[in-house]
Backbone as a ProteinNet text record, in pm:
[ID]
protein_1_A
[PRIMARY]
XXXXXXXXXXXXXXXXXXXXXXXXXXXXXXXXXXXXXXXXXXXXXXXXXXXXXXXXXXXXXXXXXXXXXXXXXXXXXXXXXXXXXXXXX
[TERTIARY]
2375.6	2491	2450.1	2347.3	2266.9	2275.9	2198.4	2191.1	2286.9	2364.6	2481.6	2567.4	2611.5	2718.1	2691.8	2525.8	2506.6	2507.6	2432.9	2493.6	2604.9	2674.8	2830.3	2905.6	2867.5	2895.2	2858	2720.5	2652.7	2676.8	2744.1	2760.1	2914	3034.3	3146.1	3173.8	3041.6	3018.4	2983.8	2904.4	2823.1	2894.1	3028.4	3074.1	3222.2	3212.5	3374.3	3395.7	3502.2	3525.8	3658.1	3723.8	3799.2	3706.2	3593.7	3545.3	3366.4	3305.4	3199	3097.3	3014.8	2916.6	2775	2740.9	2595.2	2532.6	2582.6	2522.8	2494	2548.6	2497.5	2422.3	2404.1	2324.4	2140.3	2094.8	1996.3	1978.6	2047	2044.2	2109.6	2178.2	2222.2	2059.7	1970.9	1900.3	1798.9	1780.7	1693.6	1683.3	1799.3	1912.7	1872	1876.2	1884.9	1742.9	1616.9	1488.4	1412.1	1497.7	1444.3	1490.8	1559.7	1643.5	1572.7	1538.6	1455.7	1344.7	1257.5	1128.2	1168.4	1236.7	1282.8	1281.4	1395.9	1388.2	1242.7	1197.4	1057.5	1006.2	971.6	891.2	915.1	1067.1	1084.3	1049.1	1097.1	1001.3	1071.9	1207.8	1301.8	1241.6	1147.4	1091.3	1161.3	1334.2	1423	1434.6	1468.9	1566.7	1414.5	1301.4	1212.6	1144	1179.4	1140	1263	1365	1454.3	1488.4	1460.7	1399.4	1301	1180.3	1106	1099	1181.7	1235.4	1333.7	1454.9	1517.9	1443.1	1325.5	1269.6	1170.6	1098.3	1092.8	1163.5	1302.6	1418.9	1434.4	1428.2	1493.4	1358.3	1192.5	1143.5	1141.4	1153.1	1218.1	1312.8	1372.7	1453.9	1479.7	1399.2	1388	1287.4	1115.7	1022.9	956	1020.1	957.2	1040.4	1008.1	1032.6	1094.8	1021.1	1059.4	1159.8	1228.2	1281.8	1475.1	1459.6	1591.2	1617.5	1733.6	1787.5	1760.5	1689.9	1643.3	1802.3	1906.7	2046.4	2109.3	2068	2112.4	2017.4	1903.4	1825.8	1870.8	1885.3	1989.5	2111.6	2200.9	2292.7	2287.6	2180.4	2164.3	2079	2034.2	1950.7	2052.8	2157.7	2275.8	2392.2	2409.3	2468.7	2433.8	2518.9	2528.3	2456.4	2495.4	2457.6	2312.6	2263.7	2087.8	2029.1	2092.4	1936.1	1829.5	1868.9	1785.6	1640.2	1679.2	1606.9	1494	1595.7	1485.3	1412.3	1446.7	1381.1	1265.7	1231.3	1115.9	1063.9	1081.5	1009.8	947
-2876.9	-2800.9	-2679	-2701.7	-2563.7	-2453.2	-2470.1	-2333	-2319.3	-2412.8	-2383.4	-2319.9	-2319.3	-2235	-2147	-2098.2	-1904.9	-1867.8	-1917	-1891.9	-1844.5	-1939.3	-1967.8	-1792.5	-1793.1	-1676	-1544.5	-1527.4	-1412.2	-1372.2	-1493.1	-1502.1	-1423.4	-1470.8	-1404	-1271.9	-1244.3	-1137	-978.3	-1042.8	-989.2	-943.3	-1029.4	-1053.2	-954.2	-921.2	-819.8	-750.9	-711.2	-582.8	-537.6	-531.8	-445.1	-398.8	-403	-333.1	-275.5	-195.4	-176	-242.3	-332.7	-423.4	-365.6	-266.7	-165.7	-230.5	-132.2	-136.6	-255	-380.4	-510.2	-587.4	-547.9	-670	-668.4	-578.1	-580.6	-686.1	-686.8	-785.2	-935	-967.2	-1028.3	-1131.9	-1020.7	-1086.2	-1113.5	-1027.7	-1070.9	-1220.5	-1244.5	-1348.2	-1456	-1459.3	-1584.1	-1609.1	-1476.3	-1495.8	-1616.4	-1533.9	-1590.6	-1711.2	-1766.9	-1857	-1993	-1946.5	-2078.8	-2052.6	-1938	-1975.7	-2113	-2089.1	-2155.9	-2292.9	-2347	-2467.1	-2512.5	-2436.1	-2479	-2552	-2464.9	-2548.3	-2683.2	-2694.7	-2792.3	-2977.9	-2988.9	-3159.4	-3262.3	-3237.2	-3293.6	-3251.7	-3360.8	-3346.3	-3312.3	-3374	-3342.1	-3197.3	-3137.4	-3005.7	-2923.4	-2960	-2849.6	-2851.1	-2930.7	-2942.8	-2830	-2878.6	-2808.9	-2647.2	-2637.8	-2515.4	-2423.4	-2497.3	-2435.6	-2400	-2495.2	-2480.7	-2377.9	-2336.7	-2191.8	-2116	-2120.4	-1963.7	-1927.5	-2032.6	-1945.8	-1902.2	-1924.6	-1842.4	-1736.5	-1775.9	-1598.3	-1518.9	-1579.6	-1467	-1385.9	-1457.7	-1421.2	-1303.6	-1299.9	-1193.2	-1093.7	-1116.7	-997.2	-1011.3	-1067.3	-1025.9	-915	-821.7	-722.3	-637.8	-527.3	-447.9	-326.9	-288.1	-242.6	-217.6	-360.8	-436.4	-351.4	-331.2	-304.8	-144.7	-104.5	-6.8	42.8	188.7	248.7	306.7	300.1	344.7	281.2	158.3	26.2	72.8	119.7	169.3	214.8	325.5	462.7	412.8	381	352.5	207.8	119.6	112	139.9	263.2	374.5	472.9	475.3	586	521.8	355.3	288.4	371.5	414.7	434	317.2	199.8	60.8	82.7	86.4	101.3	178.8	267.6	404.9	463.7	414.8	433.8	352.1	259.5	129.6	173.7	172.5	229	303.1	391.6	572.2	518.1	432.1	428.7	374.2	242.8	173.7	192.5
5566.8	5525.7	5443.1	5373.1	5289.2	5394.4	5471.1	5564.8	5668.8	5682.1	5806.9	5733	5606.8	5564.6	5524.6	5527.5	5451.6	5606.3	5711.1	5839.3	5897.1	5874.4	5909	5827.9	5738.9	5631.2	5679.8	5698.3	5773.3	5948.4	5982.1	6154.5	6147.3	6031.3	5997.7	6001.6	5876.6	5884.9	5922.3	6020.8	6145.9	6283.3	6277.1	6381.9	6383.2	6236	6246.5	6320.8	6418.5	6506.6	6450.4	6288.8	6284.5	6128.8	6080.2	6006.2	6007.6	6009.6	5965.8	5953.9	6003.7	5989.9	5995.3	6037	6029.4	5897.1	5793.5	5633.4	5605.7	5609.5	5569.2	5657.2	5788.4	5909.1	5817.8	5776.5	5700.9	5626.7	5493.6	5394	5429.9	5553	5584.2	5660.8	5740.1	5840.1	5737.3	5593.8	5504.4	5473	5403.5	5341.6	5429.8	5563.8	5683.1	5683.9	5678	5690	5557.2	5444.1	5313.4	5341.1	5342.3	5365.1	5398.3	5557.6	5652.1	5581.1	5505.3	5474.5	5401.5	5299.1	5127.6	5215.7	5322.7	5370.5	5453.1	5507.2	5529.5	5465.4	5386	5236.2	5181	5169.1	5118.7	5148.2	5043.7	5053.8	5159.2	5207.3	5307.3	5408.9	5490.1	5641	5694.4	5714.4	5847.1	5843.9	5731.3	5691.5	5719	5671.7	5698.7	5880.9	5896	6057.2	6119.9	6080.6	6130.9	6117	5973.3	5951.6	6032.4	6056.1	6136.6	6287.5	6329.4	6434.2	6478.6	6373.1	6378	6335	6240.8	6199.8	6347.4	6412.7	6599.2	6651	6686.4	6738	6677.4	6542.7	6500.5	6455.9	6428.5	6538.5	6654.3	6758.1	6863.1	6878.1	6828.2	6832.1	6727	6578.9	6485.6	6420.7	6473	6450	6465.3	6610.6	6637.3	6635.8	6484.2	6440.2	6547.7	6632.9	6724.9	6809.6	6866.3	6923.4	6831.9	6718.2	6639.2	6674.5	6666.4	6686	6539.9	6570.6	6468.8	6328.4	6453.2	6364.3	6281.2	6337.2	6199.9	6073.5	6098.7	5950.2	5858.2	5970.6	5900.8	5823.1	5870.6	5815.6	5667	5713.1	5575.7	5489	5504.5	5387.5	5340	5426.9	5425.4	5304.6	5282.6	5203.3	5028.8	4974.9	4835.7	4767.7	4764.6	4687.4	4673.6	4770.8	4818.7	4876	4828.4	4846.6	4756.4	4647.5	4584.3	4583.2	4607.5	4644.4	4741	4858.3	4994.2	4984.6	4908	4946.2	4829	4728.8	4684.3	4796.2	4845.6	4939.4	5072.8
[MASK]
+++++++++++++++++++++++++++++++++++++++++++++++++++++++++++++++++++++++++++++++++++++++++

């Protein structure tokens, strides 16, 4: 239930078609990455098996940097909240 409901949260999120979702899919795919590492780790065999088992899938599809539309960047380097942030980084 730990990670099905920041999921469940970020999938909500992600999924709006009457608002803006660009600026946050970033911190969102951060959030899901950090996430399964944190359950990895942990000392619960089931939850970290299981863990590891979604963090291959979602390599799969946002390990390679490449692979992302360079405009989702933009737009969240373009976010007020965090640009300052970026533009050191």
């Amino acid at each position: 239930m730990k990670f099905l409901r920041l999921f469940y949260h970020v999938t909500l999120q992600l999924s709006g078609s009457l608002h803006v979702t660009s600026n946050v899919f970033f911190h969102q795919l951060v959030s899901v990455q950090s996430k399964l590492v944190q359950l990895s780790k942990s000392g619960d065999v089931v939850l970290s098996n299981m863990a590891d088992k979604m963090k291959l899938k979602y390599d799969k599809y946002w390990e390679n940097l490449d692979n992302i539309n360079f405009l989702l960047y933009v737009a969240v380097m373009l976010d007020g909240r965090y640009k300052l942030t970026y533009l050191k980084f």
